[in-house]
C-alpha positions in Angstrom: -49.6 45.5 -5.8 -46.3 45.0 -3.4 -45.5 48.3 -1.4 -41.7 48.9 -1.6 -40.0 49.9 1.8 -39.4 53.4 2.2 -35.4 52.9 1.9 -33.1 55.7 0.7 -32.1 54.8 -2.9 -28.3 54.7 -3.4 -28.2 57.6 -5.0 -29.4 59.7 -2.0 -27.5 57.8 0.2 -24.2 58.2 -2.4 -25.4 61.9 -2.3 -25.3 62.0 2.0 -22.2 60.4 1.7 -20.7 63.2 -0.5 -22.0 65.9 1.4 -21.0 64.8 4.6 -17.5 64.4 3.2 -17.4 68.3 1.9 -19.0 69.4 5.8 -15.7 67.2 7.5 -13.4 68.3 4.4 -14.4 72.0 5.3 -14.3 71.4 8.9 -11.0 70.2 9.0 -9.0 72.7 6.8 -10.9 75.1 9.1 -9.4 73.2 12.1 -6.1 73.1 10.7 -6.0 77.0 9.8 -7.0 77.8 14.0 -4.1 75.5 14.9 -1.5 77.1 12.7 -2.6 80.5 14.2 -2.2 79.6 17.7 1.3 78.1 16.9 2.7 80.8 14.9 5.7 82.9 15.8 3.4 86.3 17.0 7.3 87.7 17.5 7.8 87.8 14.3 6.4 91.3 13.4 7.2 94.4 14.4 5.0 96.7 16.3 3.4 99.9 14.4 3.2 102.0 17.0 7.3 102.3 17.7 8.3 104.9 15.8 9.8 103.9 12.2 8.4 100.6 12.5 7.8 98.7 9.6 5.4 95.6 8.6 7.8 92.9 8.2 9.9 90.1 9.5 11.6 90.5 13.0 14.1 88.4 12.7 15.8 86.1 9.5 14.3 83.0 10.8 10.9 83.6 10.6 
């Protein structure tokens, strides 16, 4: 009897590959959400605490 090599079969490795691609899928839109944070317009809303201050946009543009 012939011992077969301990290889991954395709499927596992076809099941790696999907995985992995979900983790960097995930990683990314995650990546992209910080960077739109950082580069929004914090300006943009007005502060509670002033007196008759409502949530909402500052000014037309944003």
């Amino acid at each position: 009897m012939i011992a077969r090599a301990s290889r991954p079969s395709r499927a596992r490795l076809a099941g790696l590959a999907l995985g992995l691609a979900v983790v960097a899928v995930f990683a990314a839109a995650n990546a992209h959400l910080i960077a739109v944070s950082f580069a929004s317009q914090p300006d943009c809303v007005l502060s509670p605490t002033q007196e008759g201050a409502a949530f909402r946009a500052a000014k037309p543009a944003c």
